[in-house]
N, CA, C and O of each residue as an XYZ file, in Angstrom:
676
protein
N       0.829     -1.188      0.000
C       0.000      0.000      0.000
C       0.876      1.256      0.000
O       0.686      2.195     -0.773
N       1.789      1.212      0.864
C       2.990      2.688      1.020
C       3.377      2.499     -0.611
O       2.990      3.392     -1.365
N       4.023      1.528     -1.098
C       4.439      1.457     -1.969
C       3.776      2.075     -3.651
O       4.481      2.661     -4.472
N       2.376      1.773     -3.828
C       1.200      2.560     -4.131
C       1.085      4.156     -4.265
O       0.962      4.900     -5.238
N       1.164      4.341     -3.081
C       1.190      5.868     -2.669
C       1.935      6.773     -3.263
O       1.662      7.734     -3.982
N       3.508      6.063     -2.616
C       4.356      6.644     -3.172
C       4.848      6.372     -4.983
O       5.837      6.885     -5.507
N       3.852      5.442     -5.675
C       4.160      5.641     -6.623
C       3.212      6.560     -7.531
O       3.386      7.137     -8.604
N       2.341      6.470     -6.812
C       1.241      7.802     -7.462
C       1.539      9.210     -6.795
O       0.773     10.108     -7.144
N       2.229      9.439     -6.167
C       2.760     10.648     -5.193
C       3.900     10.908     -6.534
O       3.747     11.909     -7.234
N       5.031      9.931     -6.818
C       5.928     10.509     -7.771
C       5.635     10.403     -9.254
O       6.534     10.698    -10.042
N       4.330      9.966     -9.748
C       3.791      9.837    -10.772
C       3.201     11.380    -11.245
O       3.433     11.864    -12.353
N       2.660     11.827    -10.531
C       1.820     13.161    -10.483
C       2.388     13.986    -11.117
O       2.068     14.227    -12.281
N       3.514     14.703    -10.394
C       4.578     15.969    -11.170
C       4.679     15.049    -12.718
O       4.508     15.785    -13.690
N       4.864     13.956    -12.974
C       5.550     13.330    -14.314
C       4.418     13.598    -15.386
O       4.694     13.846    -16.560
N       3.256     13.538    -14.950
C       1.620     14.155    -15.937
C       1.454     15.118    -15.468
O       0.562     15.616    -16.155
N       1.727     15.852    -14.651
C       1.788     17.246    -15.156
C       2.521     17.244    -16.082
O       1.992     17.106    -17.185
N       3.585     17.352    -16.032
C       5.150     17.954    -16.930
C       4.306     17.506    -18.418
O       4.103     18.355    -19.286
N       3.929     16.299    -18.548
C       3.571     15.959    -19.612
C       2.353     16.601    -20.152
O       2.521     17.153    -21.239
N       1.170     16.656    -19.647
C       0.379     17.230    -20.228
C       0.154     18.707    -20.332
O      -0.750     19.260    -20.958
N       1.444     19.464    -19.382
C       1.641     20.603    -19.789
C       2.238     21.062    -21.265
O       1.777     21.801    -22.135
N       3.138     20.504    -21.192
C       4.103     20.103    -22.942
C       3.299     19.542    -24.065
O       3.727     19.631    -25.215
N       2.150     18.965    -23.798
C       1.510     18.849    -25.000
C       0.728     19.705    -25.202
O       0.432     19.925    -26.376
N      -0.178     20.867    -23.644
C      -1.003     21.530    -23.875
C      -0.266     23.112    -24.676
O      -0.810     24.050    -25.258
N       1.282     22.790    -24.327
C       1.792     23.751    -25.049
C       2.128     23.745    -26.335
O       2.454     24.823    -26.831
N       2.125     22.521    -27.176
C       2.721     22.141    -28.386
C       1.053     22.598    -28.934
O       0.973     23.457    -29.812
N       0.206     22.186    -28.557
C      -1.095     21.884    -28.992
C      -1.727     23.770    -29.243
O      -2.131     24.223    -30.314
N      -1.619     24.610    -27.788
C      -2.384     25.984    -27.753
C      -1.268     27.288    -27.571
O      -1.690     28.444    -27.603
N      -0.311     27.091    -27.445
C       1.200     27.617    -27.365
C       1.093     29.041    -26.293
O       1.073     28.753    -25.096
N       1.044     30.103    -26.541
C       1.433     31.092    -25.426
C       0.224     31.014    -24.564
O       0.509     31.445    -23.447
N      -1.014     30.632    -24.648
C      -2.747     30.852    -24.490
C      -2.661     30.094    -23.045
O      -3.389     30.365    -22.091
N      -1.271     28.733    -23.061
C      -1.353     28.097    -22.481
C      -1.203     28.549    -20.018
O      -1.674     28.214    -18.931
N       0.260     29.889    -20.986
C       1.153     30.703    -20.353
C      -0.248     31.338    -19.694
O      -0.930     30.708    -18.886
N      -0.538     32.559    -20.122
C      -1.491     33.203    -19.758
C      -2.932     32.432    -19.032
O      -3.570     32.834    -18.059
N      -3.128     31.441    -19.710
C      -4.208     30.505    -18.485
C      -3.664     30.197    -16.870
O      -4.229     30.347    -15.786
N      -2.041     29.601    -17.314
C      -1.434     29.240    -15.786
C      -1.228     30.730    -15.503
O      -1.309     30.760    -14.275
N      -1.037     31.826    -15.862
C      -0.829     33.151    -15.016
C      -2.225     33.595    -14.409
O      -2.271     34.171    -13.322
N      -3.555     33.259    -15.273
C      -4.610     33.784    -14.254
C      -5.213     32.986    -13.626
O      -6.089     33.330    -12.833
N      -4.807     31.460    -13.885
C      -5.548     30.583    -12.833
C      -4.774     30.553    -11.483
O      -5.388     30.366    -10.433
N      -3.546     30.720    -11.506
C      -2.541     30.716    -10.614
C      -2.960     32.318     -9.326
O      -2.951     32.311     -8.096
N      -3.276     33.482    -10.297
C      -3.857     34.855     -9.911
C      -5.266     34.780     -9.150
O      -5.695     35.672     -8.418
N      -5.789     33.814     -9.380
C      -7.376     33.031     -8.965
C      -7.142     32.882     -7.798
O      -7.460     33.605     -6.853
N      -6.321     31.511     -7.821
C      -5.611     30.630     -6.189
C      -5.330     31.611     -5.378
O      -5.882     31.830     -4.299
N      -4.165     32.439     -6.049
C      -4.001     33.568     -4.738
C      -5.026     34.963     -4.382
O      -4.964     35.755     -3.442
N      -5.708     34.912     -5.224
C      -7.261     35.972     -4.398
C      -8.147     34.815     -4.001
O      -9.271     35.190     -4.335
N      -8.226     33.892     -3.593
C      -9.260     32.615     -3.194
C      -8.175     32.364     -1.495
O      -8.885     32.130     -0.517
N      -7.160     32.398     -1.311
C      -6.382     32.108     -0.262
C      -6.424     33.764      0.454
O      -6.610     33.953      1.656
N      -6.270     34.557     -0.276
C      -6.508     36.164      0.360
C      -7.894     36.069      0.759
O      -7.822     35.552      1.874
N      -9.004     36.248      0.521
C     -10.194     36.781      0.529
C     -10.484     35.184      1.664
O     -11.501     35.463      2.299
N     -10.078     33.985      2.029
C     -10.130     32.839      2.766
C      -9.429     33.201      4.280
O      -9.474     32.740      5.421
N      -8.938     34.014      3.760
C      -7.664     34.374      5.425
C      -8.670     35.301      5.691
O      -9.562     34.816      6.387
N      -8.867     36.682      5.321
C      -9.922     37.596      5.662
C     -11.220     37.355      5.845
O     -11.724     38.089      6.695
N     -11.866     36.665      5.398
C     -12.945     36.136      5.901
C     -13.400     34.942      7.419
O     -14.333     34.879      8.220
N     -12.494     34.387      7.238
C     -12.049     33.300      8.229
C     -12.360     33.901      9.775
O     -13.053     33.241     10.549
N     -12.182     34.309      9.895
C     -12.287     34.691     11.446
C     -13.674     35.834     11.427
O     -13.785     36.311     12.556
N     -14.769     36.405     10.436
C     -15.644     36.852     10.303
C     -16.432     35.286     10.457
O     -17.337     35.331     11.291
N     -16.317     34.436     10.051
C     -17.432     33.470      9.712
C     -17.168     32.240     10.714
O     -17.896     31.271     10.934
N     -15.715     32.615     11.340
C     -15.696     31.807     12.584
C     -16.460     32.502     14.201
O     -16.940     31.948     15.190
N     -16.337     33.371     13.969
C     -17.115     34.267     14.980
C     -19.044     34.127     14.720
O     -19.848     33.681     15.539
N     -19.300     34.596     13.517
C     -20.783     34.237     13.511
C     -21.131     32.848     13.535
O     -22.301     32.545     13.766
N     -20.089     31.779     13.282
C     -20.934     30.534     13.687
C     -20.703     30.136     15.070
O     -21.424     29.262     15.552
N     -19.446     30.871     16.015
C     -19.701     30.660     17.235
C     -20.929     31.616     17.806
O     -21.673     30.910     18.486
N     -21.313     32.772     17.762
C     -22.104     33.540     17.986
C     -23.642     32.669     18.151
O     -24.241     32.649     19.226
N     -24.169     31.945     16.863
C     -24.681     31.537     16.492
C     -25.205     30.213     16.805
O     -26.204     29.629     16.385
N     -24.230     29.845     17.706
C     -24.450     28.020     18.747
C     -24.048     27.424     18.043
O     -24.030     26.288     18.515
N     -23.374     27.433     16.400
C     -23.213     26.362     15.607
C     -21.975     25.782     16.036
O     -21.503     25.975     17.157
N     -21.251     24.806     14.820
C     -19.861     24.286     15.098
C     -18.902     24.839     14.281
O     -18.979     24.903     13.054
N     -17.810     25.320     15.108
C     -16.653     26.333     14.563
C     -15.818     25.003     13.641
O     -15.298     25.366     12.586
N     -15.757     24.293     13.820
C     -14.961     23.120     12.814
C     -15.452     22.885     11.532
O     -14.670     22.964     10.585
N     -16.660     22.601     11.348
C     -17.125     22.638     10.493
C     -16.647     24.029      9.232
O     -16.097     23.961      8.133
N     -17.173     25.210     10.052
C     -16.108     26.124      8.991
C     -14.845     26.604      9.425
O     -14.551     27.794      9.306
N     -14.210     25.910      9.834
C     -12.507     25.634      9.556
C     -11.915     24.796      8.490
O     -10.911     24.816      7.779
N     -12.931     24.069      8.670
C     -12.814     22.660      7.329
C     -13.454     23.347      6.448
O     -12.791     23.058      5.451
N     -14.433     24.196      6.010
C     -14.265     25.121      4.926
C     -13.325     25.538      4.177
O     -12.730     25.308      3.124
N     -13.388     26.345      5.202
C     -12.067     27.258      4.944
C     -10.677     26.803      4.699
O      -9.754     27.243      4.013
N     -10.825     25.775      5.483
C      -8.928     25.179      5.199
C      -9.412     24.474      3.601
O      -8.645     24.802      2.695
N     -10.527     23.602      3.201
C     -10.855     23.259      2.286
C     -10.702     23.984      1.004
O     -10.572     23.365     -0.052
N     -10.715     25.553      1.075
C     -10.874     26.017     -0.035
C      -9.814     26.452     -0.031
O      -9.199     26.379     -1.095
N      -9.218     27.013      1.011
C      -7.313     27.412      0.878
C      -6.357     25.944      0.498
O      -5.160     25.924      0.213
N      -6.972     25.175      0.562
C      -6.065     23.948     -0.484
C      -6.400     24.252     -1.487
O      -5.363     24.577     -2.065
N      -7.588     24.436     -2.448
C      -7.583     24.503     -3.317
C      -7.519     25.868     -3.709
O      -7.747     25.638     -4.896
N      -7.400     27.044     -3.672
C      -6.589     27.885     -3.617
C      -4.570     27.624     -3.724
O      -3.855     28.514     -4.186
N      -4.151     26.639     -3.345
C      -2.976     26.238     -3.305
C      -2.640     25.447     -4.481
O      -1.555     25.550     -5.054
N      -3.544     24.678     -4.831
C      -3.378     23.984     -5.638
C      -3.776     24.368     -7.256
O      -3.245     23.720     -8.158
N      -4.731     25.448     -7.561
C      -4.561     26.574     -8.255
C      -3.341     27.387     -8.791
O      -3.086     27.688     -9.956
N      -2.623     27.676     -7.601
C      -1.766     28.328     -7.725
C      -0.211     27.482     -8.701
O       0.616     28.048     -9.416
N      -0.313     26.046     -8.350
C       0.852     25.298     -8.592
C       0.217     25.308    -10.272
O      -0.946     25.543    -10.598
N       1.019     25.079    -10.897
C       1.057     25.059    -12.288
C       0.721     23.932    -13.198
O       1.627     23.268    -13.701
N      -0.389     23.709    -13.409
C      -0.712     22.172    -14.154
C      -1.684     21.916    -13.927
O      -2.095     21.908    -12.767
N      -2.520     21.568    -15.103
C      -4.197     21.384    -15.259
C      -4.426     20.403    -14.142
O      -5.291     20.691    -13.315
N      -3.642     19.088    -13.996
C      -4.352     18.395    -13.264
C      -4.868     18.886    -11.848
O      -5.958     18.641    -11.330
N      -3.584     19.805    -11.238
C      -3.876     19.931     -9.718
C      -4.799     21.351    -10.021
O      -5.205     21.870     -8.981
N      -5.157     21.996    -11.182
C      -6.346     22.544    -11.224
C      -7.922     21.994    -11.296
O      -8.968     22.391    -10.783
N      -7.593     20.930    -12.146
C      -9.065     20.203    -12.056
C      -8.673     19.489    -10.569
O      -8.993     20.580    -10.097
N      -8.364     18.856     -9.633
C      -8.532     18.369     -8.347
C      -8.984     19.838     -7.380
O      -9.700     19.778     -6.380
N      -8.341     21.215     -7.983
C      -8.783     22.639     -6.526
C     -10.336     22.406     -7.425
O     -11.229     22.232     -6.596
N     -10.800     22.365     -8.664
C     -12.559     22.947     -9.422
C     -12.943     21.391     -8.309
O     -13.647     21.611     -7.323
N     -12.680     20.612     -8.438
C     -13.879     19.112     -7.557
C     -13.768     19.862     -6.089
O     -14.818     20.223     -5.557
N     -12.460     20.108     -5.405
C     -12.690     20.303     -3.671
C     -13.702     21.588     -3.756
O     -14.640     21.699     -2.966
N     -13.424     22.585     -4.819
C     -14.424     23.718     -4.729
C     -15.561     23.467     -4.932
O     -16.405     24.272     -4.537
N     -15.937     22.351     -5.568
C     -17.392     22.407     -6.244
C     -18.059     20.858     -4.986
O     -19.073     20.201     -5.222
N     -17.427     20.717     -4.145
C     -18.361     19.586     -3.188
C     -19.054     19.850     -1.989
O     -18.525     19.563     -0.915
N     -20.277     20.409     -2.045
C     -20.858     21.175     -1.381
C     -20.563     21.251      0.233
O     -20.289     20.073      0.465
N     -20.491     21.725      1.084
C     -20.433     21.891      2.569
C     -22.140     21.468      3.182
O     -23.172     22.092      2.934
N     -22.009     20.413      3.901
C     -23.396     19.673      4.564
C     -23.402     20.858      5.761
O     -22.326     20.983      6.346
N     -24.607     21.829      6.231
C     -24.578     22.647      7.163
C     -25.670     22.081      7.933
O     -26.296     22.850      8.662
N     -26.079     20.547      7.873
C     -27.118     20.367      8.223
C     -27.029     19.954     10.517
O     -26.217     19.395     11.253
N     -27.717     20.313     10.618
C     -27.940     20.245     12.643
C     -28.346     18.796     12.636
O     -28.857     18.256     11.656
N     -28.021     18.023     14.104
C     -28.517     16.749     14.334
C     -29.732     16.972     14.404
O     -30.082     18.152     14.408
N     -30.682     15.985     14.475
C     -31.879     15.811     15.117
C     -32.253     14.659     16.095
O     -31.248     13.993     16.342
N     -33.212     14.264     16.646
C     -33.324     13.327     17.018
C     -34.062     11.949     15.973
O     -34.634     11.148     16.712
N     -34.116     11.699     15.029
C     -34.905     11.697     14.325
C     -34.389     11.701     12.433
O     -34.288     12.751     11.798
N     -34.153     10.439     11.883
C     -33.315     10.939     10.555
C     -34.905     11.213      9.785
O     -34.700     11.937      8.811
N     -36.268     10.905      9.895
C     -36.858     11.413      8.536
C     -37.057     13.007      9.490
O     -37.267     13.768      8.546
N     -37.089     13.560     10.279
C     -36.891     14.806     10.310
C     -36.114     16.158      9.798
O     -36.343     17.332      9.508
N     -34.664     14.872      9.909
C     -33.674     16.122      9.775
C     -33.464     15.825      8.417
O     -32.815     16.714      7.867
N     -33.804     14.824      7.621
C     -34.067     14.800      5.869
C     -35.222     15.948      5.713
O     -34.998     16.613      4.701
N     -36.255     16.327      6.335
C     -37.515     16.880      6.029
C     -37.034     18.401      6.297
O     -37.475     19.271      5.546
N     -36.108     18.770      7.386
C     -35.420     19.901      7.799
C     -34.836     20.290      6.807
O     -35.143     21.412      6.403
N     -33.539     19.325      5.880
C     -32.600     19.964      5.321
C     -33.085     20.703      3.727
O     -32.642     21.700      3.155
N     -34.307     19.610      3.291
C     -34.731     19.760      2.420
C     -35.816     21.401      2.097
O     -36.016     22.134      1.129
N     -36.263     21.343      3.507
C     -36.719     22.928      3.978
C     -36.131     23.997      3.984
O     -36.592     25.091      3.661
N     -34.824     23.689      4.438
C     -33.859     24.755      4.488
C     -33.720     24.457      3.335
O     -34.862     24.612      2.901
N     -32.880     24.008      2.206
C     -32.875     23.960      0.653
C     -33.384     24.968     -0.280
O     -32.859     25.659     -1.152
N     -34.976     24.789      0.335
C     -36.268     24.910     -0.578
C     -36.502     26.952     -0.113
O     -36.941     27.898     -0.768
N     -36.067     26.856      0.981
C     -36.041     28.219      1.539
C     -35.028     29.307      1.272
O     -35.180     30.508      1.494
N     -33.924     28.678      0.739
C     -32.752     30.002      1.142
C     -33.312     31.300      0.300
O     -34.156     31.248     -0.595
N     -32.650     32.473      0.793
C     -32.911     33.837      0.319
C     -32.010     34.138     -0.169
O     -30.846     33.954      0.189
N     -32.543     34.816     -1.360
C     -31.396     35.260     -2.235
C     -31.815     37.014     -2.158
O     -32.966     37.433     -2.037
N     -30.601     37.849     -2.259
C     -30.928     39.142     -2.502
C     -30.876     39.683     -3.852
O     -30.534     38.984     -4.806
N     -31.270     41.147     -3.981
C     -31.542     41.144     -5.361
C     -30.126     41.133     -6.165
O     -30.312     41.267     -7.374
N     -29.433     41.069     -5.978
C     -28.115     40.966     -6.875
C     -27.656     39.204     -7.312
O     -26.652     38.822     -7.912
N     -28.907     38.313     -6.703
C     -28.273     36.633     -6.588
C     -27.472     36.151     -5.393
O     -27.538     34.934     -5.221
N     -26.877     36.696     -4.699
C     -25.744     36.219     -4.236
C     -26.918     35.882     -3.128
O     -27.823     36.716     -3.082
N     -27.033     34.482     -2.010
C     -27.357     34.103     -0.883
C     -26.944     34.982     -0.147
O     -25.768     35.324     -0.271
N     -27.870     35.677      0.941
C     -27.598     36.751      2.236
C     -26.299     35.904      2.885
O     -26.082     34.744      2.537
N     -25.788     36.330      3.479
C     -24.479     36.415      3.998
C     -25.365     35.202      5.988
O     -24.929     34.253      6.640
N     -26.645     36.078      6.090
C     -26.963     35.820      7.802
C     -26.368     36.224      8.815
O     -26.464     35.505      9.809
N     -25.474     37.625      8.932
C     -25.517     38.050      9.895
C     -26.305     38.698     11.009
O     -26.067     39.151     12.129
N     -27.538     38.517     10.066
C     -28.769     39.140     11.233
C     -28.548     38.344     12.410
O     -27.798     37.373     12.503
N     -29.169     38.780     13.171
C     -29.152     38.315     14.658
C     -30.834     37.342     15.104
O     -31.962     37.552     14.659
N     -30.507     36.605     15.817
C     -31.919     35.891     15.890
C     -32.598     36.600     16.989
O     -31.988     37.152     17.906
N     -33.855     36.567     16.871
C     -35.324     36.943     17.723
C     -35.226     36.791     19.304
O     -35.300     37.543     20.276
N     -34.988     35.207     19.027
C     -34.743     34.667     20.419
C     -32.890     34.708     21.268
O     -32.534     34.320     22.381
N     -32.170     35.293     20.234
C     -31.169     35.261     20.586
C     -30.641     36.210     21.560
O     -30.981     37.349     21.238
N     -29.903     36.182     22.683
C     -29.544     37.394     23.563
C     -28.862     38.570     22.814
O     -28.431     38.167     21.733
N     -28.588     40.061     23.050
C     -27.650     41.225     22.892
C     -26.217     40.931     23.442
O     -25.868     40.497     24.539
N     -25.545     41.273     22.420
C     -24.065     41.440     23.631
C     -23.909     41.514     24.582
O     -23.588     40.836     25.558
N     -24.328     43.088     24.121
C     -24.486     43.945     25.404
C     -25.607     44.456     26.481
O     -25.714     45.539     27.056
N     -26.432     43.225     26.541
C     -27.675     43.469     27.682
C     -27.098     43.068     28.852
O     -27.940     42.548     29.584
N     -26.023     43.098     29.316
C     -25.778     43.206     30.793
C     -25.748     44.638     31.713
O     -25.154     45.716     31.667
N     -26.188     44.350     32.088
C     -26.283     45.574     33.624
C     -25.387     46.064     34.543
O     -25.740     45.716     35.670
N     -24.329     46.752     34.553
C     -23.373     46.823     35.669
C     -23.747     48.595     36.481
O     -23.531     49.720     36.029
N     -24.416     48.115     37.902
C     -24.245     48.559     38.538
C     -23.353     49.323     39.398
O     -22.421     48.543     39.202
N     -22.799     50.262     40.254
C     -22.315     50.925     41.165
C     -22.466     52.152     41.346
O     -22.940     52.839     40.440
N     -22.162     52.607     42.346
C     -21.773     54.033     42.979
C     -20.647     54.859     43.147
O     -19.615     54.304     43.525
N     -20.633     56.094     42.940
C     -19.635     56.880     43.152
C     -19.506     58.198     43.906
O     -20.467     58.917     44.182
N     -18.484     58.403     44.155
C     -18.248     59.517     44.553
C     -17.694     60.345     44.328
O     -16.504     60.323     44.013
N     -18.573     61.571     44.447
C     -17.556     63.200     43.957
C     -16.429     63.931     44.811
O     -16.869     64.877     45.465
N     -15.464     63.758     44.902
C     -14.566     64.617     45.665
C     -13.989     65.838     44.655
O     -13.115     65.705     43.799
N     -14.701     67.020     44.987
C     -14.133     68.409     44.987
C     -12.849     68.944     45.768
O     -12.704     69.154     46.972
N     -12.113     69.074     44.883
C     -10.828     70.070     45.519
C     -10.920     71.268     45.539
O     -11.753     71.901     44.891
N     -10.115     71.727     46.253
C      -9.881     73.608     46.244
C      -8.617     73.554     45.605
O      -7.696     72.831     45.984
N      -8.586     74.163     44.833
C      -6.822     74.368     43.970
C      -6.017     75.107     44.525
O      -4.794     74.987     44.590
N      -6.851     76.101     45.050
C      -6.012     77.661     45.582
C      -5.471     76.736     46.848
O      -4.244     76.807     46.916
N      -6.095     75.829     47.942
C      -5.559     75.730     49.008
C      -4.184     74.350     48.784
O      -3.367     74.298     49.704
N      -4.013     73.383     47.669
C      -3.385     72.746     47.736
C      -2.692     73.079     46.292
O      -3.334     72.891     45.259
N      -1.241     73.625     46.261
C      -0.704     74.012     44.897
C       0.392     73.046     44.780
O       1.211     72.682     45.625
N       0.230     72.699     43.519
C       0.915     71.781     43.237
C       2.533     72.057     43.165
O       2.999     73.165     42.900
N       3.316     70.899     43.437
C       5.141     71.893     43.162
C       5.754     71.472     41.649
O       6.827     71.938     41.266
């Protein structure tokens, strides 16, 4: 099995190399300029993944959900972001499959024809705004607490000085 591995581990770079060299014999500079903006892709997909990351780790803790779940997002799409970036159709078509395999956001239930009947609800429901893009959901829920609804109490006191009687040196 190691043996396997490692022969498809050192097989890989060898089809790249190759099917880069034919895609160049075959489409010639067109080829250059594809690996310069797919490569330009990877690295705004790993930028805009770092900056977001800790926005969408915060609203799903906020939110009661599970912070792992979008870590494994996120680390999910910064591989393929990485693998974008490396040069060669194949490890581009492997970042388009990790990008394109949907993220399950679905909650346990007690109950699997429920949480089939749930997910399919949520499905059938999402909101789109008028530009297409799915709302983001940072609204806040109904039943959910404020930050900042805590109460802190105390008392104080005013002490007045006389300036004229205590001068400073």
């Amino acid at each position: 099995m190691r043996f396997l591995i490692g022969l498809i581990l050192l097989a890989f770079p060898f089809a790249e190399i190759f099917l880069l060299v034919e895609l160049a014999h075959r489409y010639g500079w067109w080829l250059l300029l594809y690996l310069v903006v797919i490569g330009l892709l990877g690295l705004q997909l790993i930028k805009g993944e770092k900056l977001l990351l800790s926005a969408k780790m915060m609203q799903n803790v906020t939110s009661g959900g599970n912070p792992i779940k979008t870590m494994l997002g996120s680390a999910r799409n910064m591989v393929a972001g990485v693998l974008l970036i490396i040069p060669g159709v194949l490890s581009d078509v492997f970042a388009v499959i990790l990008l394109l395999i949907p993220i399950q956001n679905s909650k346990p239930s007690t109950s699997g024809a429920t949480n089939s009947t749930t997910n399919h609800q949520q499905t059938d429901q999402t909101i789109f705004n008028q530009s297409g893009f799915k709302q983001s959901g940072f609204k806040s829920k109904s039943n959910s607490k404020a930050a900042n609804d805590d109460v802190i109490e105390g008392e104080f006191v005013e002490i007045k000085e006389d300036f004229d009687k205590n001068p400073r040196k």
